[in-house]
N, C-alpha and C positions, 0 to 999 in steps of 0.2 A: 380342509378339503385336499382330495388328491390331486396329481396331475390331470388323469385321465377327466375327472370331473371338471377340472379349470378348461381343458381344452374342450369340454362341452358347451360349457356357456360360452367361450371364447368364438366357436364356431358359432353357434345360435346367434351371436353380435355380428357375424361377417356375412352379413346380408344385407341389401340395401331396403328389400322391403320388411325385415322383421326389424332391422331400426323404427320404421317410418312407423310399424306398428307402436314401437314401446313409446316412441313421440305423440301418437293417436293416444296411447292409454298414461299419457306424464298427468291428465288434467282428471283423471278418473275414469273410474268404470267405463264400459263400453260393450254395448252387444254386436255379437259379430256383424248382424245384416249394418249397423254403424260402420264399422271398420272395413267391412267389403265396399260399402258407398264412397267412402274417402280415399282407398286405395286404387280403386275401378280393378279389383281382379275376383278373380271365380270361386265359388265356395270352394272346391276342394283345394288348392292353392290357400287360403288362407288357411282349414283344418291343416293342414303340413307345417305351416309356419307356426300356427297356433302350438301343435303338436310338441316342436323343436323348441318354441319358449315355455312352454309349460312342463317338461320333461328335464329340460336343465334350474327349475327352479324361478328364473324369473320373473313368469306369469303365471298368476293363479286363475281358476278360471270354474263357473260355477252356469248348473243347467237351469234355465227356467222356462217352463214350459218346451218350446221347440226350440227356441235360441241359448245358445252359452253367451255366456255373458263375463269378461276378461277384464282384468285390473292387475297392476305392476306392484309384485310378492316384494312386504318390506323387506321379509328374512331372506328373498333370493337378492334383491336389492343392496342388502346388509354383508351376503357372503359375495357380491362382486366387489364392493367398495373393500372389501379385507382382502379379498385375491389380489386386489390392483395393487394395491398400499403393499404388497408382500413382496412383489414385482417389481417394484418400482422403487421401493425406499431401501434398497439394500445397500446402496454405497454409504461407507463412512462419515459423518458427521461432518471430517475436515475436505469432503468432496474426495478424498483417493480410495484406492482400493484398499482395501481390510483382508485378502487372503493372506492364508500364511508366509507368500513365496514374497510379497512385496512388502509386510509390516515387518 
């Protein structure tokens, strides 16, 4: 992934209601008019949210009839657990820094 891409999903996560969404969709599937009831907010406020996790990869999301209907994408799922882990595990093994300037 690129930067610009990490800082997508990154932003897509810095929301208190599209967290509460991805926690609504951790037990499975879920059709929006579901997810609107649990949140108590307004269809278009959830299509934006919806918009923002399904554009960065996290949610996938599929039409039936007049309702979409949303579940949490293994592979978006899979390339945040590898952004994190890229971010996160970079110091050295013995706990110090590994650039050039201090090894």
């Amino acid at each position: 992934m690129s930067y610009k891409e990490d800082v997508r999903m990154i932003k897509a996560l810095a929301d208190e209601n599209r967290l509460r969404i991805l926690e609504c969709l951790h037990h499975g599937e879920k059709c929006a008019c579901v997810i609107l009831e649990e949140l108590s907010i307004t269809q278009s406020t959830l299509s934006h949210h919806m918009k923002l996790l399904c554009d960065c990869g996290l949610v996938d999301s599929r039409k039936d009839g007049r309702w979409m209907h949303y579940s949490i994408s293994e592979e978006g799922k899979n390339r945040f657990k590898d952004m994190f882990s890229h971010y996160v595990e970079t110091i050295d093994s013995d706990g110090g820094c590994s650039c050039d300037k201090c090894v």
